[in-house]
MARGULO-845447 format. One line per 10 residues: number of its first residue (from 1); their letters; for each residue x, y, z of N, C-alpha, C, O. Coordinates in pm, whole numbers, m for minus. Layout:
% MARGULO-845447
NUM	a	X,Y,Z,X,Y,Z,X,Y,Z,X,Y,Z ~ ...
This chain:
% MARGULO-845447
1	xxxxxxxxxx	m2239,m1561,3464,m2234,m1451,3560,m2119,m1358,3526,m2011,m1398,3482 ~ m2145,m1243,3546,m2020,m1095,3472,m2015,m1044,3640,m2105,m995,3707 ~ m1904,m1068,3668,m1858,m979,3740,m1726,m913,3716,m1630,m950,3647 ~ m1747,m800,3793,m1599,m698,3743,m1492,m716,3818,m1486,m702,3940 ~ m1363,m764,3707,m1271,m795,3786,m1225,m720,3908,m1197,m775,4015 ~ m1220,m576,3882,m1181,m506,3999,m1249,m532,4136,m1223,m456,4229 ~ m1336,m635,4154,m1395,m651,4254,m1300,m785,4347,m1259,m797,4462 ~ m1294,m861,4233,m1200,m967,4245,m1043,m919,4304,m988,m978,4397 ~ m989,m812,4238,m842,m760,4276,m888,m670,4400,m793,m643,4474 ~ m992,m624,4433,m994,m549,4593,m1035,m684,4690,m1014,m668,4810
11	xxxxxxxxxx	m1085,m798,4653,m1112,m860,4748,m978,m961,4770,m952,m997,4885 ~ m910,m996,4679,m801,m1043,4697,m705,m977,4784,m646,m1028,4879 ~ m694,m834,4733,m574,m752,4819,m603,m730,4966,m512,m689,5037 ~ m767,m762,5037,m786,m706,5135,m754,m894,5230,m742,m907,5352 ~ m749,m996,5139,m730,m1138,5188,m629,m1124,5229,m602,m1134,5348 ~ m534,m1093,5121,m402,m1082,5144,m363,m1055,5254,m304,m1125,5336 ~ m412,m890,5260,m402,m833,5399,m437,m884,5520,m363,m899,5618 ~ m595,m921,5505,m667,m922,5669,m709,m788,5697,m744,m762,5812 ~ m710,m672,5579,m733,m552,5661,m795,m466,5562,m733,m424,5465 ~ m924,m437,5586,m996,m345,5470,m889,m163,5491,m873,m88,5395
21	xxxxxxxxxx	m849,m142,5593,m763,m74,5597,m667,m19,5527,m664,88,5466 ~ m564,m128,5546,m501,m152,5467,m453,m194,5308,m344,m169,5256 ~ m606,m290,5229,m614,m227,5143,m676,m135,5102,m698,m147,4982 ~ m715,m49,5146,m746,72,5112,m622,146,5056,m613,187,4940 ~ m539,156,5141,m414,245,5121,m353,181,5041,m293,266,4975 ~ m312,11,4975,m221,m43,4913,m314,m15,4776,m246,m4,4675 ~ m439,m4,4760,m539,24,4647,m562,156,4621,m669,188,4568 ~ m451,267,4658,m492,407,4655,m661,423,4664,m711,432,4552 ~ m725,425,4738,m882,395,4775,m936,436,4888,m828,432,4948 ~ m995,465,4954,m1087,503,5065,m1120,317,5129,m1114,212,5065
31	xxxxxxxxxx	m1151,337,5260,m1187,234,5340,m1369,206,5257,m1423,109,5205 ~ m1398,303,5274,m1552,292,5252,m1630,236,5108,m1746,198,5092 ~ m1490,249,4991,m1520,201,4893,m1460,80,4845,m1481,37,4731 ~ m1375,18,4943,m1301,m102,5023,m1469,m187,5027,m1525,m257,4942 ~ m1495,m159,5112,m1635,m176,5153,m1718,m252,5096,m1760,m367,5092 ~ m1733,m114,5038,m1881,m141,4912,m1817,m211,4844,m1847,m323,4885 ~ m1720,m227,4739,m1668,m334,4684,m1686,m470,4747,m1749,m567,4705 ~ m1629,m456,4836,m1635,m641,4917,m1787,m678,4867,m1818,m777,4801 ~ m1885,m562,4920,m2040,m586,4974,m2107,m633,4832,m2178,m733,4822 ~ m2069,m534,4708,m2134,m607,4570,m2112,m713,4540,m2195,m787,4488
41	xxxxxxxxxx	m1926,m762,4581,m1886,m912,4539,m1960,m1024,4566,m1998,m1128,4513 ~ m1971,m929,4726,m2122,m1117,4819,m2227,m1115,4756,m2265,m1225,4716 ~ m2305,m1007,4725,m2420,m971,4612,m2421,m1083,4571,m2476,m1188,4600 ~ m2329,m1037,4475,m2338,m1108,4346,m2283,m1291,4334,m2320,m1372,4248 ~ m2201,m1311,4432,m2191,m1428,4485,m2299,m1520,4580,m2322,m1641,4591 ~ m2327,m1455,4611,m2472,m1479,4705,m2451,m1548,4810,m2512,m1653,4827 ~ m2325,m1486,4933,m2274,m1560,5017,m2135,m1480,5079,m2053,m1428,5003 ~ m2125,m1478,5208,m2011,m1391,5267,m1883,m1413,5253,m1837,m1527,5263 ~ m1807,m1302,5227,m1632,m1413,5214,m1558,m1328,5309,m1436,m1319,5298 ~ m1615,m1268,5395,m1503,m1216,5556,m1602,m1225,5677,m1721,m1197,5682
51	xxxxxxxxxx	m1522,m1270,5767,m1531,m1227,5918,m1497,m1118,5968,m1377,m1093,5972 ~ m1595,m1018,6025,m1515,m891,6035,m1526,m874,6196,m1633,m893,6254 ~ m1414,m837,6258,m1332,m820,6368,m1253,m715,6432,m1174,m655,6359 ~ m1262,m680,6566,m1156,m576,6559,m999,m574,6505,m943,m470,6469 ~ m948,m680,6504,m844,m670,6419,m864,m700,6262,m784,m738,6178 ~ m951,m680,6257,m932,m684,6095,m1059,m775,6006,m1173,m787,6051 ~ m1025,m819,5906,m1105,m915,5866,m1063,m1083,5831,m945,m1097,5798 ~ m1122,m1172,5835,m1110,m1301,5845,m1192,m1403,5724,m1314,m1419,5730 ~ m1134,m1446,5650,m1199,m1540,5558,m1311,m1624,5593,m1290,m1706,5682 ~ m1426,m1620,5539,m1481,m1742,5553,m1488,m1929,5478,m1452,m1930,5361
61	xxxxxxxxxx	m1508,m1998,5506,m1480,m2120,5461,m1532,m2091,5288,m1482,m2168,5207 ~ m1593,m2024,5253,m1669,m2008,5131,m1520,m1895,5090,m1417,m1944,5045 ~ m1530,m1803,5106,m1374,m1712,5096,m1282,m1785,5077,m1238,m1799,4963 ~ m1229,m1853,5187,m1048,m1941,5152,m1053,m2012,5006,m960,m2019,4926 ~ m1219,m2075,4989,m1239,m2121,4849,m1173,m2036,4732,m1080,m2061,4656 ~ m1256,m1927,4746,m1255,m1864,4636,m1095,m1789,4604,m1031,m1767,4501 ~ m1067,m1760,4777,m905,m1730,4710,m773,m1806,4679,m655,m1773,4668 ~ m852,m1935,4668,m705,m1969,4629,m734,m1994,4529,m642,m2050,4471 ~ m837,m1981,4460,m832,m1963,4290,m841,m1852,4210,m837,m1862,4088 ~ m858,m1708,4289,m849,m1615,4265,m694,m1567,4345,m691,m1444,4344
71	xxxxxxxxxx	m591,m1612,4400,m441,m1582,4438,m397,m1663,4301,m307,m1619,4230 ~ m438,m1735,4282,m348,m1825,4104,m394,m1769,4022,m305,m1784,3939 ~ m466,m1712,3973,m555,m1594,3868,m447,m1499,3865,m372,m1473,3771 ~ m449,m1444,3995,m427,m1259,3990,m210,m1341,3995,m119,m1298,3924 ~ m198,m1439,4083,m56,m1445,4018,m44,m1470,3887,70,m1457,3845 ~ m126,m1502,3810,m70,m1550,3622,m95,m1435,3596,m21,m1405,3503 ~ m194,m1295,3639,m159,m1204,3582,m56,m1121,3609,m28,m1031,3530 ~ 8,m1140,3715,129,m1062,3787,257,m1127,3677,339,m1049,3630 ~ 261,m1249,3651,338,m1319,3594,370,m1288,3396,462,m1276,3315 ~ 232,m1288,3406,178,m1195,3233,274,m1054,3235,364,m1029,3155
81	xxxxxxxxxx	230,m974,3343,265,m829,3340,423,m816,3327,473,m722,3266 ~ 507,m931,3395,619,m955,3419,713,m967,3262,808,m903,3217 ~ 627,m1087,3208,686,m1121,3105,663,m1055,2955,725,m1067,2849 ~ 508,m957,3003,508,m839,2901,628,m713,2902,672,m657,2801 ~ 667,m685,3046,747,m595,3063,879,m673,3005,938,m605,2921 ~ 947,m818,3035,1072,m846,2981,1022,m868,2806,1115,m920,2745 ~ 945,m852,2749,935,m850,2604,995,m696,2587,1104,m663,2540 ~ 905,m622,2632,942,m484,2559,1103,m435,2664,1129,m315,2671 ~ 1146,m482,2698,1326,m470,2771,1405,m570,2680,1526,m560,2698 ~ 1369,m659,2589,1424,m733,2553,1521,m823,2645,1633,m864,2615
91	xxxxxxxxxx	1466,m838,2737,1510,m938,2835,1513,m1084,2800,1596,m1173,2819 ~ 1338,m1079,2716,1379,m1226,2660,1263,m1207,2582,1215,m1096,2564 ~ 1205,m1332,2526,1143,m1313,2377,1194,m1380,2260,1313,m1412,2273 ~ 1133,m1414,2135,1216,m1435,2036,1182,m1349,1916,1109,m1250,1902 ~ 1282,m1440,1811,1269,m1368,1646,1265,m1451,1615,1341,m1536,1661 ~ 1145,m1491,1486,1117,m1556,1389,1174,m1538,1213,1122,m1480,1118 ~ 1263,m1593,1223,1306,m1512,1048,1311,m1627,963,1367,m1731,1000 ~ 1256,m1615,850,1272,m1713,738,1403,m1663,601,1408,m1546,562 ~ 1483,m1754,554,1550,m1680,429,1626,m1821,347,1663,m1928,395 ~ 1629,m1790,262,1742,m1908,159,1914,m1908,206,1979,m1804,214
101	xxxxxxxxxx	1947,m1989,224,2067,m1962,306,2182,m1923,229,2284,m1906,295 ~ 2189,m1902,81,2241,m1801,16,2226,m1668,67,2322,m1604,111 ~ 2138,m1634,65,2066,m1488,114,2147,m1446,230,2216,m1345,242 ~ 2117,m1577,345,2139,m1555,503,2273,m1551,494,2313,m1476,583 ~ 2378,m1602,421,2512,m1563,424,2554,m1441,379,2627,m1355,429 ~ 2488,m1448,266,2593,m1296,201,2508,m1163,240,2578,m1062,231 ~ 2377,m1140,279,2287,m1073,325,2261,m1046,438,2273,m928,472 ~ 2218,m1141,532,2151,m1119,681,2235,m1147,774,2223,m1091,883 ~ 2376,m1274,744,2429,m1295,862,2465,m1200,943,2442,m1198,1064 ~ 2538,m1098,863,2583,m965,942,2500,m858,1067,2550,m787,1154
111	xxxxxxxxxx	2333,m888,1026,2263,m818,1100,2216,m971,1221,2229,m947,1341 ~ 2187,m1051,1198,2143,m1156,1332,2290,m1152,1408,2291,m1143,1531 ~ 2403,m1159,1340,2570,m1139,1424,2499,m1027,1547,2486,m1035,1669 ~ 2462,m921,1443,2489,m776,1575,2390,m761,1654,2381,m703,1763 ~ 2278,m847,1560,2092,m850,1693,2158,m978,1801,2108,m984,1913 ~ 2243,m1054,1775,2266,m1177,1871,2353,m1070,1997,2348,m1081,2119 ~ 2406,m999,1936,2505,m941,2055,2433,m860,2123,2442,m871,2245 ~ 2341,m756,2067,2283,m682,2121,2158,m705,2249,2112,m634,2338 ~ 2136,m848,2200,2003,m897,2282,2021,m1024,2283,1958,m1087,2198 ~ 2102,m1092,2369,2149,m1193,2375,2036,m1298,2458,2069,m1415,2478
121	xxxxxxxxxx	1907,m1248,2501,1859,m1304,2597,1734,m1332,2486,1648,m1407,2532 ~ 1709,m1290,2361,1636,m1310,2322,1694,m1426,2201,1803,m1430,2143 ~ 1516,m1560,2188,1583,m1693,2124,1558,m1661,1970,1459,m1605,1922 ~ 1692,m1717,1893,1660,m1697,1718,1627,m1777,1684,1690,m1878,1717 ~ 1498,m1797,1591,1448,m1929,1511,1454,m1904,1360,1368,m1833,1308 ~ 1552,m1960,1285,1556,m1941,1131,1559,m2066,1079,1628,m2164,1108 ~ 1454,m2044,980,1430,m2122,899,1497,m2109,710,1453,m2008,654 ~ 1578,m2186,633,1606,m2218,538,1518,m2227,476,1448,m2312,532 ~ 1442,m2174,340,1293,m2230,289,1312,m2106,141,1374,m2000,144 ~ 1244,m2158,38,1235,m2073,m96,1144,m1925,m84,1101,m1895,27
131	xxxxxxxxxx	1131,m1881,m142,1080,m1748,m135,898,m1811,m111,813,m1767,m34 ~ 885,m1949,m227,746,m1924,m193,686,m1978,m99,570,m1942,m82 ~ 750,m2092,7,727,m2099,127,756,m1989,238,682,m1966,334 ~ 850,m1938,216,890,m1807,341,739,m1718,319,704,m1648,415 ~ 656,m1719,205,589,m1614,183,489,m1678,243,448,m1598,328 ~ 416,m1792,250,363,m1896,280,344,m1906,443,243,m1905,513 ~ 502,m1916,477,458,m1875,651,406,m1770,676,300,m1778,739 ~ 459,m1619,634,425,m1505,660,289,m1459,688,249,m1368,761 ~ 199,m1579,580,63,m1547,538,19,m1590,702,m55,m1514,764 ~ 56,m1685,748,m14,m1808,842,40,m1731,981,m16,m1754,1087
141	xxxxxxxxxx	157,m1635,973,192,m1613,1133,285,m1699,1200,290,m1715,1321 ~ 367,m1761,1102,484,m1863,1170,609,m1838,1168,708,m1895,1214 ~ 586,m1714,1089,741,m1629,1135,700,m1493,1163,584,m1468,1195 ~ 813,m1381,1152,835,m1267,1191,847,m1152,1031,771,m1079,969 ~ 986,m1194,1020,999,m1165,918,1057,m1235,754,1130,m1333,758 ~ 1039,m1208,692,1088,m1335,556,1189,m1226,491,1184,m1105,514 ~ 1254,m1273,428,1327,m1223,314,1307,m1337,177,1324,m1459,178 ~ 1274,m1263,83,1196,m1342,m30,1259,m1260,m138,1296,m1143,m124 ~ 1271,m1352,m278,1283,m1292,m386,1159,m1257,m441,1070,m1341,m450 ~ 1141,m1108,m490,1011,m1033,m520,978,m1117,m659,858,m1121,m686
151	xxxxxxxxxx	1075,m1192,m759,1019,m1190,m871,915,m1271,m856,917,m1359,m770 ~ 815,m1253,m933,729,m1370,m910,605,m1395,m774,524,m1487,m758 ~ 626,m1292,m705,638,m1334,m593,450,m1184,m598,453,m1070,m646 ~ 363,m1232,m553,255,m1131,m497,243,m1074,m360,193,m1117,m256 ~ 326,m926,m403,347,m887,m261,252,m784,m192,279,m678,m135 ~ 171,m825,m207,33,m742,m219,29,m732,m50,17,m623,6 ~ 41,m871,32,4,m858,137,122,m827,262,121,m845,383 ~ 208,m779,180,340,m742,245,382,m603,250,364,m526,155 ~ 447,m563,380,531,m457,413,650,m461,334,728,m528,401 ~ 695,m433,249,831,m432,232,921,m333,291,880,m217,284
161	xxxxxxxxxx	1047,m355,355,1062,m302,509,1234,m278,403,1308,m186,439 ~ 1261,m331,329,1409,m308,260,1454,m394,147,1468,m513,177 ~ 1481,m358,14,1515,m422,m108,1647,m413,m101,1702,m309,m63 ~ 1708,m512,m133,1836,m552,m197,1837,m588,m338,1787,m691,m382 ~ 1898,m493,m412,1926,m510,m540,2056,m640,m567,2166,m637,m512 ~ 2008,m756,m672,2074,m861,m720,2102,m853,m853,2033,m781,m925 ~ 2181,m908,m889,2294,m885,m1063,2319,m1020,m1068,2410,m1074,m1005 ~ 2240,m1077,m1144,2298,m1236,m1237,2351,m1149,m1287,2329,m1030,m1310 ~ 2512,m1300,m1322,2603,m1325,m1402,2659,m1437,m1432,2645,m1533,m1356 ~ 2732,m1447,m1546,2806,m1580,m1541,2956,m1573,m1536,3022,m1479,m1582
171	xxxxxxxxxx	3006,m1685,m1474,3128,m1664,m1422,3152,m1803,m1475,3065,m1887,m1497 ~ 3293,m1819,m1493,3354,m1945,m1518,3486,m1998,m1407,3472,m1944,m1297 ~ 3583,m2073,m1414,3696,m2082,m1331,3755,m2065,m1437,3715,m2044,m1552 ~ 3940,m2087,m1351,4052,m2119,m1471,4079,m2217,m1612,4177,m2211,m1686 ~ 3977,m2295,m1623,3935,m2368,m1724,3901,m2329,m1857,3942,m2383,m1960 ~ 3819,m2225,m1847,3727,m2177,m1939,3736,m2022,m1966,3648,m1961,m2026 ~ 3862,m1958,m1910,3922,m1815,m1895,3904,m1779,m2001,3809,m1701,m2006 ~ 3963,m1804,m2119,3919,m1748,m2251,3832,m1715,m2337,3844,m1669,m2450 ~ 3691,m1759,m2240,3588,m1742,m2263,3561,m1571,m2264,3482,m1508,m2334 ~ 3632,m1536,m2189,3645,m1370,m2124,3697,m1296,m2216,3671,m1175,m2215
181	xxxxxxxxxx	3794,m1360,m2330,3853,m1229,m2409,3752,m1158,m2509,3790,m1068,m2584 ~ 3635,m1199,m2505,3566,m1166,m2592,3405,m1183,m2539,3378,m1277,m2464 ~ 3294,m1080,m2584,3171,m1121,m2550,3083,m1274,m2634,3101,m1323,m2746 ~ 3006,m1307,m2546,2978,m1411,m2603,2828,m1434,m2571,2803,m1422,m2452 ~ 2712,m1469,m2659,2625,m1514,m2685,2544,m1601,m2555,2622,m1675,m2495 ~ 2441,m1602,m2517,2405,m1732,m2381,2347,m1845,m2504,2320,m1960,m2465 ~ 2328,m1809,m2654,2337,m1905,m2744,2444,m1964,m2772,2439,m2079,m2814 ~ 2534,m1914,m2758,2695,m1951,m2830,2735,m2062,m2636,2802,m2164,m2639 ~ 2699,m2027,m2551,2713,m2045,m2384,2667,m2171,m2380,2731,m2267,m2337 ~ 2527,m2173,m2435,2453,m2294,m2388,2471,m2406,m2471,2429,m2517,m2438
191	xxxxxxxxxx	2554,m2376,m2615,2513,m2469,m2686,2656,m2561,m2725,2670,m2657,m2801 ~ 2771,m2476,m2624,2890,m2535,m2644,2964,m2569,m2527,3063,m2641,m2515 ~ 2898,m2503,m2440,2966,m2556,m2275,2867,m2611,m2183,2747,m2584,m2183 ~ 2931,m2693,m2100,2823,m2739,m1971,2796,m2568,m1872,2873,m2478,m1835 ~ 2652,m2592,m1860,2607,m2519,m1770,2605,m2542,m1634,2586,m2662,m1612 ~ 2619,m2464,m1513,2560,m2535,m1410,2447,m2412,m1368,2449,m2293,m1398 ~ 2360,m2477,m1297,2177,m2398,m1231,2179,m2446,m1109,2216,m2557,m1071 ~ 2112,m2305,m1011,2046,m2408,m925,1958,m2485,m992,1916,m2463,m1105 ~ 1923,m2593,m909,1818,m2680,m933,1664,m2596,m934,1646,m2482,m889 ~ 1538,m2703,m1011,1431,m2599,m1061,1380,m2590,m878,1440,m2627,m778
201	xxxxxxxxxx	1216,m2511,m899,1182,m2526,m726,1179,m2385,m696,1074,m2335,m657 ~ 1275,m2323,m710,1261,m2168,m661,1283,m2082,m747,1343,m2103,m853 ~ 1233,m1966,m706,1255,m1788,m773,1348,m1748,m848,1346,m1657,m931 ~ 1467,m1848,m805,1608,m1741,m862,1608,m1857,m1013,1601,m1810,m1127 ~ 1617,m1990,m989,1619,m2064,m1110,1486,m2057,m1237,1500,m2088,m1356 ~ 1349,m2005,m1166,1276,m1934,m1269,1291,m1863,m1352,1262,m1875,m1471 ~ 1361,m1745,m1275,1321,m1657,m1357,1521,m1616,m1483,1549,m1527,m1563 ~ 1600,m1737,m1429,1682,m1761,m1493,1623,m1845,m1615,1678,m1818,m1721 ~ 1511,m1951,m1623,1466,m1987,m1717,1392,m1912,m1807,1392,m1923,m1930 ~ 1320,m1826,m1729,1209,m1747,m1828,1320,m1647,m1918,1283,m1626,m2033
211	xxxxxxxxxx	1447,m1585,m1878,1552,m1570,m1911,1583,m1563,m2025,1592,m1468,m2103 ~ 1606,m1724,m2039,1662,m1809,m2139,1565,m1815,m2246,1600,m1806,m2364 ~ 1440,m1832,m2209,1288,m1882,m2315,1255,m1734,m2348,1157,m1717,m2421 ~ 1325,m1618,m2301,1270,m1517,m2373,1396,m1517,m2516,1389,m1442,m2614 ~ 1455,m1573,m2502,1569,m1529,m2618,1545,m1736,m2695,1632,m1799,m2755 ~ 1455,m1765,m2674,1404,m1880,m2763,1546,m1987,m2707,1637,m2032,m2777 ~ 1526,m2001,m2588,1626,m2126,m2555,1530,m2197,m2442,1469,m2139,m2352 ~ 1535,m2361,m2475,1477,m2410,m2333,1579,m2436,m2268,1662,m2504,m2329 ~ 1613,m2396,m2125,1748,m2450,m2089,1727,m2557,m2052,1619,m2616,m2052 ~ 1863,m2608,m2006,1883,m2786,m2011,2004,m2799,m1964,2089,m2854,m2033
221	xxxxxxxxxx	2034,m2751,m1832,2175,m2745,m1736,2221,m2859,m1734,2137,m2939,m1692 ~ 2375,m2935,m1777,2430,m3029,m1741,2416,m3076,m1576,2390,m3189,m1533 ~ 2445,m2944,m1493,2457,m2963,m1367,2365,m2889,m1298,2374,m2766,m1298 ~ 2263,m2953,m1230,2201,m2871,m1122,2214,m2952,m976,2203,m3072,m953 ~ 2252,m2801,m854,2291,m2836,m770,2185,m2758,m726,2106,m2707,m805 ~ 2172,m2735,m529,2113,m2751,m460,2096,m2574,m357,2005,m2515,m298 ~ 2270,m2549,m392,2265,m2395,m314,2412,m2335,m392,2482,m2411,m458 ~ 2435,m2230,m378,2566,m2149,m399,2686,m2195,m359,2768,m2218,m447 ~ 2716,m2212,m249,2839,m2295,m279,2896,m2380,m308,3017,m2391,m286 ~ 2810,m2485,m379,2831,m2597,m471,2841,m2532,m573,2960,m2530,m606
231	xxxxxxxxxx	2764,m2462,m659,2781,m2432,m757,2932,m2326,m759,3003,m2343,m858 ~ 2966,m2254,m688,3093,m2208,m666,3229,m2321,m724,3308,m2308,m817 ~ 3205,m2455,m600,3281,m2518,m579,3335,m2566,m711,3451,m2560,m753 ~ 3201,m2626,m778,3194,m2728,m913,3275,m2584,m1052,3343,m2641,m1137 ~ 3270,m2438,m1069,3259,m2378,m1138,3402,m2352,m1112,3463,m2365,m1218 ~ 3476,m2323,m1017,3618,m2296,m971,3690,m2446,m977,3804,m2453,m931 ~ 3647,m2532,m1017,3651,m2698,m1065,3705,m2686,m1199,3805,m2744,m1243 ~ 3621,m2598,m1266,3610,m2615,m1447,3554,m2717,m1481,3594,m2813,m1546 ~ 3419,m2684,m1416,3312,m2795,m1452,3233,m2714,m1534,3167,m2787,m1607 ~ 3212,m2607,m1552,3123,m2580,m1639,3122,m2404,m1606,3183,m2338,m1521
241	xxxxxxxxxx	3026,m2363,m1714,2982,m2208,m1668,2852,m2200,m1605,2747,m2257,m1634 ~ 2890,m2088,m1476,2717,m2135,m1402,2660,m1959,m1416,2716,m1861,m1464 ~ 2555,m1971,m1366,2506,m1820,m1333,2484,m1820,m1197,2448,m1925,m1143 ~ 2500,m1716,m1133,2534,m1718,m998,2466,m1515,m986,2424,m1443,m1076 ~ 2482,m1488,m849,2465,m1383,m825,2591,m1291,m824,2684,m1352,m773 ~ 2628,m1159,m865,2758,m1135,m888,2792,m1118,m706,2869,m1188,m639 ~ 2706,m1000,m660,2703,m944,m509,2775,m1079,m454,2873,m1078,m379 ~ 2721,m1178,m495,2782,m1345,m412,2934,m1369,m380,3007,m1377,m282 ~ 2942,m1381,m574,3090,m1412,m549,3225,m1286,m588,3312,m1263,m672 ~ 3186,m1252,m505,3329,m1088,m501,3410,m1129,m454,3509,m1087,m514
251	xxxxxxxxxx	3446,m1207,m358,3572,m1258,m355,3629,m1345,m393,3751,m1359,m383 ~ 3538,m1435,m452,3609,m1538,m578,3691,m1449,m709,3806,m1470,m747 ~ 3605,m1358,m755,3607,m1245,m914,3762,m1174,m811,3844,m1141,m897 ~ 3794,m1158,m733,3882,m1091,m659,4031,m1120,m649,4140,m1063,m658 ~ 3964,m1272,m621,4102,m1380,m602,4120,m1444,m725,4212,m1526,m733 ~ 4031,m1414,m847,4071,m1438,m957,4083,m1607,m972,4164,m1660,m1048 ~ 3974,m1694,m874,3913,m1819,m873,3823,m1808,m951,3805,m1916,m1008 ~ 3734,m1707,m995,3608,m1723,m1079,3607,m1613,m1140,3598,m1505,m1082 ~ 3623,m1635,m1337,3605,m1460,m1409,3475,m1504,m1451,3421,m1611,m1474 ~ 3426,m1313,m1453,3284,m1306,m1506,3285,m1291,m1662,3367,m1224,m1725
261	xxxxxxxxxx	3165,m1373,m1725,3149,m1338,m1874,3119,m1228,m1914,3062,m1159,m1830 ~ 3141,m1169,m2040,3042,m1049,m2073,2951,m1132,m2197,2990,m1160,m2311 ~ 2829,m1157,m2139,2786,m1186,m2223,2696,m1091,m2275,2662,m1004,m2196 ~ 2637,m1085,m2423,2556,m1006,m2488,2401,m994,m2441,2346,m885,m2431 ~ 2373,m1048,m2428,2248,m996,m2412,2219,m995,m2277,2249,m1085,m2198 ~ 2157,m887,m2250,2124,m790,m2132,2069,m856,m2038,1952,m863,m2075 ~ 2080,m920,m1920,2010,m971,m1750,1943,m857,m1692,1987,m743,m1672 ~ 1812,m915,m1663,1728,m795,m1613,1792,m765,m1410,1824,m880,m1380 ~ 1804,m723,m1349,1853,m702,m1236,1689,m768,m1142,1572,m761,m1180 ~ 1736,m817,m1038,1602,m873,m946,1622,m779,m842,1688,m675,m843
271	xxxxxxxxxx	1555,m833,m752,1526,m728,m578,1497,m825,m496,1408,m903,m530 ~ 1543,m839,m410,1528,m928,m289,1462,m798,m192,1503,m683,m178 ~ 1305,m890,m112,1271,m807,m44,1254,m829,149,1219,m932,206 ~ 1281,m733,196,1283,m831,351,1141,m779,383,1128,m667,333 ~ 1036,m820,445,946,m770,414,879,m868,548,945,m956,604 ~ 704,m826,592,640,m829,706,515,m880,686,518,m892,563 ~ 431,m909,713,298,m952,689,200,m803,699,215,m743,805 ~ 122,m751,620,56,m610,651,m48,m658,768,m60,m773,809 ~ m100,m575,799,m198,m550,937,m161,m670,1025,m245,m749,1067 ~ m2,m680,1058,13,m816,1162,129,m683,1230,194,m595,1172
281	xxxxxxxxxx	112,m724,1395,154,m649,1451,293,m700,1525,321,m809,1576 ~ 362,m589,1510,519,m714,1500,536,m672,1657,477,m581,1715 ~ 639,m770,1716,686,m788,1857,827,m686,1825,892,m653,1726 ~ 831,m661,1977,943,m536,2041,1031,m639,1911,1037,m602,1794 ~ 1092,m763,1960,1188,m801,1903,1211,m804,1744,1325,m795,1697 ~ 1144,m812,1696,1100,m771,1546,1119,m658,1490,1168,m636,1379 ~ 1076,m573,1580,1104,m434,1527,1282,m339,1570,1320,m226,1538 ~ 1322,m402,1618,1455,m407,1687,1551,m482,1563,1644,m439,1496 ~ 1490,m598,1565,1589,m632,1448,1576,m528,1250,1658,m522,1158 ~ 1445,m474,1265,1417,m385,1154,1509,m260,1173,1546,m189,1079
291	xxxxx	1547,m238,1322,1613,m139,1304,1717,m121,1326,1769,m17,1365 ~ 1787,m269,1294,1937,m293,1280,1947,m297,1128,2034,m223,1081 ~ 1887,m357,1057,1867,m351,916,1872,m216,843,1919,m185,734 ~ 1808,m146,939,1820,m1,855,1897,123,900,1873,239,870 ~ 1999,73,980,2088,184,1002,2197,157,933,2291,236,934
């Protein structure tokens, strides 16, 4: 059976009341089309739902039925309307963001810092995960937004919303300083000092291998660790020479804990992309945090 809700919201408002009158006026409406409304509802119900009286109107036993499952209806939609309006006030709501927690430090912390202050009522859910899982949720709708390394990466079905340009390099500690007075070979690098890598698994240690195998080396890292500041830790150690992102460590190269190599042959530059799912329609809060990102 199709009936039209608006029949349902005039017969409710006039329960409410007791007064076709009265909703009339609370329904910007005429009494008479008060009325006829009620009159199609019984139609189509096939059975009366008022007592009508000089004071007003009166439920019938078939009526009290129907409204108290039509007063819990029309409240979940009062309740809907409520919590649609605190989405777009940012009253409350959340953000879904995925990123490598390299990334989320030297990259994003700064913008969730100023979206946390700004909209404090809304909840953050971040997830730690490689470019090709972050891309992975994106597809499925389990986050918001990802930040992913593009290499490698088919971004066919993505917004890209802002690139960050990245610079491999290699850096050593006080150990291996003299490595610096002079340029040096990633042949002459690999084949006389310990290396450290991230570990294999993701984007950034790929395409550091494909790297290496374009200049006829298989690499073969003494040390592979897990995230950036291990490899920091172990390299300002004089454990070895690692490749790292330069943007990363500027204040190591600063404080003169970690010098960069010049090595000879040329590192192609990557792009980190923060990017959206295409034809997925993002929440107030989503787009709020896009436009902390881009001011």
């Amino acid at each position: 059976m199709f009936i039209n809700l608006e029949l349902y919201r005039i017969f409710y408002t006039t329960a409410k009341l007791g007064s076709i009158s009265k909703a009339a006026k609370e329904l910007y409406t005429s009494q008479p089309a008060v009325s006829q409304a009620i009159k199609q509802l019984e139609q189509k119900l096939g059975g009366e739902l008022f007592y009508r009286d000089a004071r007003g109107v009166s439920l019938t036993t078939e009526g009290e039925v129907l409204y108290r499952y039509i007063e819990q209806g029309y409240s979940l939609i009062q309740v809907g309307e409520q919590k649609f309006s605190e989405l777009k006030q940012m009253t409350s709501g959340q953000l879904r963001l995925a990123v490598c927690s390299a990334v989320c430090k030297y990259d994003l912390l700064k913008y969730i810092s100023q979206y946390n202050i700004n909209y404090p009522d809304v909840s953050l859910y971040i997830e730690d995960e490689s470019s090709y899982k972050i891309a992975q949720l994106l597809e499925i709708g389990k986050i918001d937004i990802g930040i992913i390394n593009l290499y490698n990466i088919d971004n066919g079905n993505f917004n890209i919303i802002k690139t960050i340009e990245m610079h491999d390099c290699f850096v050593v500690g006080e150990k291996y300083k003299a490595l610096c007075d002079d340029s040096i070979s990633i042949h002459m690098l690999s084949q006389n000092y310990p290396l450290i890598m991230l570990q294999k698994g993701g984007n950034t240690r790929a395409s550091i291998d494909e790297y290496f195998l374009s200049h006829g080396i298989n690499l073969a890292p003494q040390i592979e660790l897990s995230n950036l500041d291990l490899i920091i830790e172990f390299t300002v150690k004089g454990l070895g020479a690692a490749c790292v992102i330069e943007e990363y460590v500027q204040k190591e190269l600063k404080n003169k804990s970690l010098y960069k190599l010049n090595i000879q042959e040329k590192m192609s530059i990557r792009s980190l992309g923060i990017v959206t799912k295409k034809d997925m329609p993002l929440s107030t809060a989503a787009r709020k945090f896009i436009e902390i990102m881009r001011t």
